[in-house]
C-alpha positions as CSV (number, residue, x, y, z in Angstrom):
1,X,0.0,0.0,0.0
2,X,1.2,3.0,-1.5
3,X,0.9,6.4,1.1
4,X,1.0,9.7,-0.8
5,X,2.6,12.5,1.0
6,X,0.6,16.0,0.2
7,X,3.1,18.4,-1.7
8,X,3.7,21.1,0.9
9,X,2.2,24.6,0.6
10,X,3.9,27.2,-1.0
11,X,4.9,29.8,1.4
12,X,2.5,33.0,1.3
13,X,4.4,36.3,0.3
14,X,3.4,38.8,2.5
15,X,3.1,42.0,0.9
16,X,5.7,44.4,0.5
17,X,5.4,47.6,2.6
18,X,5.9,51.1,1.3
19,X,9.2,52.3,3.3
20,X,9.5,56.3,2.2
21,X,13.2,57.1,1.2
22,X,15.0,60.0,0.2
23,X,15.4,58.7,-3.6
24,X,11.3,57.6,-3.7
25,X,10.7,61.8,-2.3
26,X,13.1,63.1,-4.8
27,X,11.7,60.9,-7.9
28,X,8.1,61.6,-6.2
29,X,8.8,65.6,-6.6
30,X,10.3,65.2,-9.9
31,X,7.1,63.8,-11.4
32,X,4.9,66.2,-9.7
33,X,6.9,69.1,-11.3
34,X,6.8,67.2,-14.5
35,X,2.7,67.1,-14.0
36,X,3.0,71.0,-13.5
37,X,5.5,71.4,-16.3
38,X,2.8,69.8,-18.8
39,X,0.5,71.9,-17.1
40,X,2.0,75.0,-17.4
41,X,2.0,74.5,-21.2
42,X,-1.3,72.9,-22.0
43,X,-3.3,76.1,-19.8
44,X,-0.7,79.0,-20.7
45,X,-0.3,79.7,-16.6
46,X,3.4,80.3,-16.1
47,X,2.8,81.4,-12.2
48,X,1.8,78.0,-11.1
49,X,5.9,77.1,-11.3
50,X,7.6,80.3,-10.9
51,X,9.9,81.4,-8.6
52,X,7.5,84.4,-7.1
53,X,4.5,82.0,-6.0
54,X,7.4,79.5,-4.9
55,X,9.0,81.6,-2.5
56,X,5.4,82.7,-1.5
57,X,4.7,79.0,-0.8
58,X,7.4,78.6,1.0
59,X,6.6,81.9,3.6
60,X,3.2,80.4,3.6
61,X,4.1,76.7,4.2
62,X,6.5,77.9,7.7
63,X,4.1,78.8,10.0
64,X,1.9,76.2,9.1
65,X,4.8,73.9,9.7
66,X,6.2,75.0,12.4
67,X,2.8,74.9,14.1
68,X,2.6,71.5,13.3
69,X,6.4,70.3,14.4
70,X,4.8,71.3,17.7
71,X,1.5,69.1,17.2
72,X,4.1,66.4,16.6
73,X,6.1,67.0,19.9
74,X,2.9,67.1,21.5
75,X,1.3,64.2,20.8
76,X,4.5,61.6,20.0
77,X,4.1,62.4,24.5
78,X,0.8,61.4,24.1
79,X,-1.2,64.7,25.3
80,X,-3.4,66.2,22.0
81,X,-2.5,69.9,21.3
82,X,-5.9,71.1,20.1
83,X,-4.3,75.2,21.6
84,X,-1.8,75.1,19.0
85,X,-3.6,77.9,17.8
86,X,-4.1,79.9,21.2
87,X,0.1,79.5,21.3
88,X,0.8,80.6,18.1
89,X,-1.5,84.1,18.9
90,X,0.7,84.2,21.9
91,X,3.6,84.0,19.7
92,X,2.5,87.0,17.2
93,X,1.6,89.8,20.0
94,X,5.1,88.6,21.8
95,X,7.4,88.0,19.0
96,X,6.2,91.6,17.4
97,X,6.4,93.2,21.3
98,X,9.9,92.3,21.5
99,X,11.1,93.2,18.4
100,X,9.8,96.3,18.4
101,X,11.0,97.0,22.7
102,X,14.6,96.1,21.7
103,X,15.1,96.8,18.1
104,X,16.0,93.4,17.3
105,X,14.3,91.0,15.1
106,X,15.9,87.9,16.5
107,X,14.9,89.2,20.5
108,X,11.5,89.1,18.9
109,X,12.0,85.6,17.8
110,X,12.9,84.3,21.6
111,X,10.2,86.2,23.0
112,X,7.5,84.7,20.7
113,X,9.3,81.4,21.5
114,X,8.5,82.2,25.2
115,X,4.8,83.2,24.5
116,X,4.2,80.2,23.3
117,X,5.6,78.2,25.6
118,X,3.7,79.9,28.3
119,X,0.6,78.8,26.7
120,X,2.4,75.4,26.4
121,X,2.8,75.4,30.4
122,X,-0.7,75.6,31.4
123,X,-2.2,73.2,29.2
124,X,1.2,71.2,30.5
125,X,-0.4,71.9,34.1
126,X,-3.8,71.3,33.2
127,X,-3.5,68.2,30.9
128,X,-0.2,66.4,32.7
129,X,-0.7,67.4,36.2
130,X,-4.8,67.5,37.0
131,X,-5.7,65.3,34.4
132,X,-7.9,67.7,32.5
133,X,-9.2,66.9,29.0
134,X,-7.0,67.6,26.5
135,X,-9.5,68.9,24.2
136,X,-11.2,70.6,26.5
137,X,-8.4,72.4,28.2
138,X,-6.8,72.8,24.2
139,X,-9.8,75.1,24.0
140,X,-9.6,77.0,27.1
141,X,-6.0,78.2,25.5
142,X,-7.5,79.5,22.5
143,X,-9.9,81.4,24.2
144,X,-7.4,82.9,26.8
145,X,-4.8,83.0,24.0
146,X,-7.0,85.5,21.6
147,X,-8.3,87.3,24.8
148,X,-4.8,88.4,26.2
149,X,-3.3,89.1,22.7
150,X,-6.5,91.4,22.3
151,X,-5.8,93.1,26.0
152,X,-2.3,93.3,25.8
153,X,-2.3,95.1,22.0
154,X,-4.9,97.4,23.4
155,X,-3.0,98.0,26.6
156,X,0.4,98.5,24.7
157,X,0.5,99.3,21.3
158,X,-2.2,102.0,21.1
159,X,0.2,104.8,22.5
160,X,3.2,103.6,20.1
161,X,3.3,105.6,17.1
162,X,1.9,104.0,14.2
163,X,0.2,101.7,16.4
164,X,-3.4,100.9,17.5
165,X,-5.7,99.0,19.7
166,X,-5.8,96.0,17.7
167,X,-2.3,96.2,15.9
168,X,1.5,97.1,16.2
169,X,3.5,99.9,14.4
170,X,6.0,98.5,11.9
171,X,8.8,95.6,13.5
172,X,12.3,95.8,12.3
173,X,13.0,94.0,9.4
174,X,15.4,90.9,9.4
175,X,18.2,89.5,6.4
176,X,17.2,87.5,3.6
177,X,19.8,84.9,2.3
178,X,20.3,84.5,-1.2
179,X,22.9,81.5,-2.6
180,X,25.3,84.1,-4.7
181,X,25.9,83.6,-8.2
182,X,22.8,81.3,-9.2
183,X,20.2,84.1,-9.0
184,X,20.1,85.8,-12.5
185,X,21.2,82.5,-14.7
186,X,18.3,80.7,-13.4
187,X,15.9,83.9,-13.7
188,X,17.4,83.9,-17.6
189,X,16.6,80.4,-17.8
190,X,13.1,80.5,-16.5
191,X,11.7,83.0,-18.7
192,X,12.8,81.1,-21.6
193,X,9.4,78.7,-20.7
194,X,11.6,75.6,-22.0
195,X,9.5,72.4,-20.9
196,X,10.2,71.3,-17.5
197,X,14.2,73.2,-17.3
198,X,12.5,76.4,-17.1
199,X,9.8,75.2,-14.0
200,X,12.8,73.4,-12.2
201,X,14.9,76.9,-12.5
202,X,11.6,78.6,-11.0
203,X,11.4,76.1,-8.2
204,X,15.1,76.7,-7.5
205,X,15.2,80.4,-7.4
206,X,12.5,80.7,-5.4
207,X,14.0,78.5,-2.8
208,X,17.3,79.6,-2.7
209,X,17.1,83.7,-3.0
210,X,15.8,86.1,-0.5
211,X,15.2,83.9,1.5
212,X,14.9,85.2,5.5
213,X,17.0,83.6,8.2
214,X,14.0,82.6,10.2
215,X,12.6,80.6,7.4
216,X,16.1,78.6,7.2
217,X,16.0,78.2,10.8
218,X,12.7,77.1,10.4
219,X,13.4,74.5,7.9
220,X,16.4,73.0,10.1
221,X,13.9,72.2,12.6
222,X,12.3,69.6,10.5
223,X,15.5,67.2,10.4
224,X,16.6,68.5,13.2
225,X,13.1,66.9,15.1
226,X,13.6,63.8,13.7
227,X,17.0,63.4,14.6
228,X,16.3,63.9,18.4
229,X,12.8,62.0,18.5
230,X,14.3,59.1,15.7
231,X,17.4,58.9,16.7
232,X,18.4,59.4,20.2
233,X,17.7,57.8,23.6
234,X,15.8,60.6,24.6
235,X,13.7,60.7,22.1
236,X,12.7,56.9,22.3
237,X,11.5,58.0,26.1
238,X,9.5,60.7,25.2
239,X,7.7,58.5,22.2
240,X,7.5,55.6,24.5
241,X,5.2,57.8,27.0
242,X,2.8,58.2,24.1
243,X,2.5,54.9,23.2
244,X,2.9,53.0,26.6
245,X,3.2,55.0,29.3
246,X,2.8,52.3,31.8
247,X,5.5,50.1,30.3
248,X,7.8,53.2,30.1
249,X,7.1,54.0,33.6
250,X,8.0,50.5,34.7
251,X,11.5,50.7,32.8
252,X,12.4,54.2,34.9
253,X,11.2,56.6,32.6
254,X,9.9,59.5,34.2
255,X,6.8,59.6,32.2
256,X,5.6,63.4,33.7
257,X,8.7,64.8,32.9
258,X,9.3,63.8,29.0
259,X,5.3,65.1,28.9
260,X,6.3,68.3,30.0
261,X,9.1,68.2,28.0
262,X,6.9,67.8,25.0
263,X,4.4,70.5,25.5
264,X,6.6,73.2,26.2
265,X,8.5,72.4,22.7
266,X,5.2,72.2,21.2
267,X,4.4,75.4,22.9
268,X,7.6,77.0,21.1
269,X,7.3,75.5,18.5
270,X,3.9,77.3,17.9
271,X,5.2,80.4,19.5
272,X,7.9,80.6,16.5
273,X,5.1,80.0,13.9
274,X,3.2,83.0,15.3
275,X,6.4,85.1,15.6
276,X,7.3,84.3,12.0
277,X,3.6,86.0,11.0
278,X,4.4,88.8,12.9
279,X,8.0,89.3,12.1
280,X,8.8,87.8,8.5
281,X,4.9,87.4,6.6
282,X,3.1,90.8,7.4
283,X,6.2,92.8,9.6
284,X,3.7,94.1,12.1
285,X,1.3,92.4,14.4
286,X,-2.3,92.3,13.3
287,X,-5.4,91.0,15.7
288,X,-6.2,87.4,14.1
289,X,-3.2,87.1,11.9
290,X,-3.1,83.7,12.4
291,X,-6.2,83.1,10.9
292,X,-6.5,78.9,12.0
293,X,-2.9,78.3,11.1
294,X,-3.0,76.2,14.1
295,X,-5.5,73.7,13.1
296,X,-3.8,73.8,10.2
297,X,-1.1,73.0,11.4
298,X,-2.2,69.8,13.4
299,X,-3.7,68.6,10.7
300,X,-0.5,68.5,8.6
301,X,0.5,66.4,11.6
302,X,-2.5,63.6,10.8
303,X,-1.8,63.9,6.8
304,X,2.3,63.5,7.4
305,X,1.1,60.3,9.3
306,X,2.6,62.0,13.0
307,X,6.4,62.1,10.9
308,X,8.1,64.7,10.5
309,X,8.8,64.7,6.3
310,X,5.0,64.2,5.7
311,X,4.3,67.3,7.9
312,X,6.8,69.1,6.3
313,X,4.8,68.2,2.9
314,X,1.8,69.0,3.6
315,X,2.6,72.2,5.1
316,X,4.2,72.6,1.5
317,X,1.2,71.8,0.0
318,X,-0.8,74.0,2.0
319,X,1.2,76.7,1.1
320,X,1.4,76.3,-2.3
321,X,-2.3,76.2,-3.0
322,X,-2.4,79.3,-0.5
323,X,0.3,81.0,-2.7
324,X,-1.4,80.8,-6.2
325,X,-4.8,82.2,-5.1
326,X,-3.0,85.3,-3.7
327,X,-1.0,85.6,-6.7
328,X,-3.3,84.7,-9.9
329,X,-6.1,83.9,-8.2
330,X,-8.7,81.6,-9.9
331,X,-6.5,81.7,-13.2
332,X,-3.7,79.6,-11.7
333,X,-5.9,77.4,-9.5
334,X,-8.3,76.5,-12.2
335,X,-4.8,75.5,-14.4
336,X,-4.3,73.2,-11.3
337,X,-7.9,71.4,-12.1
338,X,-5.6,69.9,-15.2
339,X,-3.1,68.7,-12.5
340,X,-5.5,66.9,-10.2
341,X,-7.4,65.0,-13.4
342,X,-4.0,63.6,-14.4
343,X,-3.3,63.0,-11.0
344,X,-6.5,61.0,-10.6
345,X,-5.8,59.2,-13.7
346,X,-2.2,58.0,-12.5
347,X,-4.4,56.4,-9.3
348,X,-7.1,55.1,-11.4
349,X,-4.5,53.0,-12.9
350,X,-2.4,52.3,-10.2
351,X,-5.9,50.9,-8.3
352,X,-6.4,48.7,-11.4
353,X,-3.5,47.3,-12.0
354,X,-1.1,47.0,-9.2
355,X,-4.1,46.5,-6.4
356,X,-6.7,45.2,-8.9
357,X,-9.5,47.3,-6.8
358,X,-11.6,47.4,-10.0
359,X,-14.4,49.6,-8.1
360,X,-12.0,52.0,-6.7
361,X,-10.4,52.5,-10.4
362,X,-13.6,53.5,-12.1
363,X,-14.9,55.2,-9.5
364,X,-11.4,57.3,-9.4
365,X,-11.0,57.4,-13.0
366,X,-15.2,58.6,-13.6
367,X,-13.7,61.7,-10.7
368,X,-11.0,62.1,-13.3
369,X,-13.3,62.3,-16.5
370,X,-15.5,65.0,-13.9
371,X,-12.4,67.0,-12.8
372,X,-11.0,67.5,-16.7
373,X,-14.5,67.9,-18.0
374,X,-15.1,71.2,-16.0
375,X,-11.5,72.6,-16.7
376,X,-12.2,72.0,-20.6
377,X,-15.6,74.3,-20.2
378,X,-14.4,76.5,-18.0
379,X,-11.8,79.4,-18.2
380,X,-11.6,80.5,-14.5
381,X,-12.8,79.4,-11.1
382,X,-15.2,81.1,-8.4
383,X,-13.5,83.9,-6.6
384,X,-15.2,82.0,-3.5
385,X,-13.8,78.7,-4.3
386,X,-10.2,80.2,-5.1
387,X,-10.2,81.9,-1.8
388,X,-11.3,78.7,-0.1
389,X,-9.2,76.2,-2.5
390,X,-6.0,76.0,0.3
391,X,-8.6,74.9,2.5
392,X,-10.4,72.3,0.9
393,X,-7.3,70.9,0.2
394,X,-6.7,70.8,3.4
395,X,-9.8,68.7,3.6
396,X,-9.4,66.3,0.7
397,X,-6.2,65.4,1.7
398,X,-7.2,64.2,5.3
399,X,-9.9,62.0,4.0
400,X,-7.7,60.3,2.0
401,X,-4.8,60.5,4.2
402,X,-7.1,58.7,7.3
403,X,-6.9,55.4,6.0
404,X,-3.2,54.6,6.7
405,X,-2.7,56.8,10.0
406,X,-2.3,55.3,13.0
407,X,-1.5,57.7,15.9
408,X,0.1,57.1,19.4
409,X,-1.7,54.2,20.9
410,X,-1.8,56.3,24.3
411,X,-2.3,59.8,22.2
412,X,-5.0,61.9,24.6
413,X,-5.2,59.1,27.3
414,X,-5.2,60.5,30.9
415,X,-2.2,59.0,32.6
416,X,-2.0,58.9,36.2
417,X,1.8,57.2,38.0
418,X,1.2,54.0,39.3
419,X,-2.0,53.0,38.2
420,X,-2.4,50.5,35.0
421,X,-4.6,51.3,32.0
C-alpha cells in the first residue's frame, strides 16, 4: 500500500510595505513638477511654477509647519495639542512686542518662543498634572490665547506711534539669504518657458534667494526633530510615553517629565510659527493674523502620518495652493484642475493594475473624466472657491490621508503614575 505525501504549501508572500526614502521623495517631486511642467504648457499659466509664488509658498508653508512640528512634539508624549492655535497668537503679539522694545528681530524671535511656551505650560499643568481633558483644556488656550493678545495690543501698542488697539506699528525688518551667483542664470533660464528646465529653475530660485533667516531656521527644525525623536535615547522616552506610558514608567522613565518636555517644545514651537507671522509674513502684528494656522497645522501632523517629512509636505502643500490664489487667483488654481485630473488618472491606474480594486479605479478614473471635463468648459474658477481652494485641500487630503494613519496608541489618554490602563 502506497501512502501519498501531500506536496507542501507554498509559502504566502506577504506584501511588501511602502518604506518612504529619500530617492522615492526626490523621484516623487520630480514627477509632480513634471505634471505641473505639462500643465503650465497645455493652460498657458506660467505662475503656477515660478519662482515668485514658490517663495510665496514657502513663507506660507512655515508657520503652518512650524505649528505642526509642535503638534508632533505634543502628541508623539501622548497629550493632543488642540491650543496650537491659542500658542501661536501668543507668539504674534510677543514676537512683534519684542522686536519692536529692543530693536531686534531675533529678541523678537525668543520672546515669541517664550509666549508660546507659556501657553504650552498651562495646558502642560492642566492636561499632565490634574488630568484635565485635553480637548477641553486645548480650547480653554484658544480662548485665553485671543483674549490676552486682544488686552495686551490694546494695553500697549495704542500709544506707540503707528500703532493701534488692535495692531503694532511697523517691526524691524530681518536678512534675507540669497545662494550668490545662481540668481540671475536661473531667472534667464526661467523666462525662456523651455518644458520642465524652465519650472525646475523657478522652483530653484524661489527657494534659494531672498530667502529670510528665520525661514532657514525654520526648515532645520524639521531634520533637526527627527533626529532627536528618531534617533536618540531621549527621544525613544519621550515617544514611548505616548505609546505606553505604563511600560515606560516600569523601565524608569519619568513619564511626567518627557510630557512636559513635549508640551513646552510644542508650545515653542507654535510660538515661533506665530512670531514668523508677525515678524517675517506681514512685519507688524495684526489682531487674528493667524487666521486657524493652528489647526492647520495639526492637521499637517495627521496627513504626514505624525512624521516629521510628511508634515513638512503637507505644510508645502498648503502653502502652495495658498500661494497661487494670492497671486493669480482663480487663473492659476483653475490650471491646477488639469493637474488633479492627471493625478487621478495615474491612481485610477495604479488601483487597477497593481491592487486590482476594480471599483476603486472607475470610480477614481469617472472623478477624473469629472475633474478635466469642468477645466475643458471653463476658463476661470469662483472667486469663493479660489479663496477657499487652500482649505479644501486641506480637507481632501485628510480624508484620503485617514486610512493609513495610525497615531500614538496612548495619544490623549489620561495618565496617572502608578496606576495600570
Amino acid at each position: 500500500m502506497s501512502v501519498t505525501t501531500a506536496a507542501p504549501a507554498a509559502p504566502v508572500r506577504a506584501p511588501r510595505k511602502f518604506k518612504l526614502t529619500w530617492r522615492t521623495l526626490l523621484l516623487g517631486l520630480l514627477g509632480l513638477l513634471v505634471l505641473l511642467s505639462v500643465t503650465r504648457v497645455v493652460s498657458g499659466a506660467n505662475d503656477i511654477t515660478s519662482a515668485g509664488t514658490m517663495s510665496a509658498a514657502l513663507a506660507a508653508a512655515v508657520p503652518i509647519g512650524l505649528a505642526g512640528l509642535g503638534g508632533l512634539w505634543s502628541e508623539r508624549a501622548g497629550v493632543v495639542n488642540i491650543g496650537l492655535e491659542g500658542m501661536m497668537i501668543f507668539g504674534t503679539w510677543f514676537g512683534a512686542w519684542g522686536a519692536i522694545i529692543s530693536g531686534n528681530p531675533w529678541v523678537g524671535v525668543i520672546m515669541g518662543a517664550l509666549g508660546g511656551a507659556i501657553g504650552a505650560v498651562l495646558h502642560a499643568i492642566a492636561t499632565v498634572t490634574f488630568g484635565v481633558d485635553h480637548v477641553v483644556s486645548g480650547v480653554a488656550i484658544n480662548i485665553l490665547g485671543l483674549g490676552v493678545a486682544k488686552y495686551l495690543a490694546a494695553a500697549v501698542f495704542a500709544d506707540m506711534k503707528g500703532g493701534g488697539d488692535t495692531q503694532s506699528p511697523r517691526v524691524p525688518s530681518m536678512g534675507t539669504f540669497s545662494v550668490p551667483g545662481i540668481g540671475d542664470p536661473l531667472k534667464s533660464l526661467e523666462q525662456t518657458h523651455i518644458f520642465f528646465l524652465s519650472d525646475l529653475a523657478g522652483v530653484l530660485r524661489g527657494l534659494t534667494q531672498n530667502v529670510s533667516y528665520f525661514t532657514i531656521l525654520a526648515i532645520l527644525l524639521v531634520p533637526l526633530t527627527f533626529w532627536i525623536l528618531w534617533k536618540t535615547a531621549f527621544g525613544l522616552r519621550l515617544r514611548s510615553c505616548g505609546e505606553r506610558p505604563v511600560a515606560a514608567e516600569s523601565l524608569g522613565v519619568n513619564v511626567y517629565f518627557y510630557k512636559y518636555v513635549a508640551v513646552i517644545v510644542s508650545g515653542v514651537m507654535a510660538g515661533l510659527g506665530g512670531a514668523f507671522l508677525s515678524l517675517i509674513a506681514a512685519g507688524i502684528y495684526r489682531e487674528g493674523q493667524t487666521g486657524g494656522r493652528g489647526f492647520i497645522g495639526l492637521a499637517t501632523v495627521i496627513f504626514g502620518n505624525y512624521r516629521p517629512g510628511g508634515l513638512a509636505g503637507g505644510a508645502l502643500l498648503f502653502g502652495y495652493t495658498d500661494s497661487l490664489q494670492l497671486r493669480q487667483g482663480g487663473t492659476s488654481v483653475h490650471a491646477l484642475l488639469f493637474t488633479m485630473a492627471l493625478l487621478l488618472a495615474g491612481a485610477a491606474v495604479f488601483l487597477l493594475v497593481r491592487q486590482q480594486r476594480t471599483v476603486a479605479a472607475v470610480v477614481t478614473g469617472v472623478i477624473a473624466i469629472l475633474v478635466f471635463w469642468v477645466y475643458a468648459i471653463t476658463d476661470t474658477v469662483p472667486e469663493q472657491f479660489t479663496t477657499a481652494a487652500p482649505y479644501v485641500v486641506t480637507l481632501l487630503v485628510l480624508a484620503f490621508a485617514s486610512q493609513r494613519l495610525r497615531m500614538p496608541a496612548a495619544d490623549g489618554v489620561p495618565y496617572r503614575r502608578g496606576q495600570g490602563h
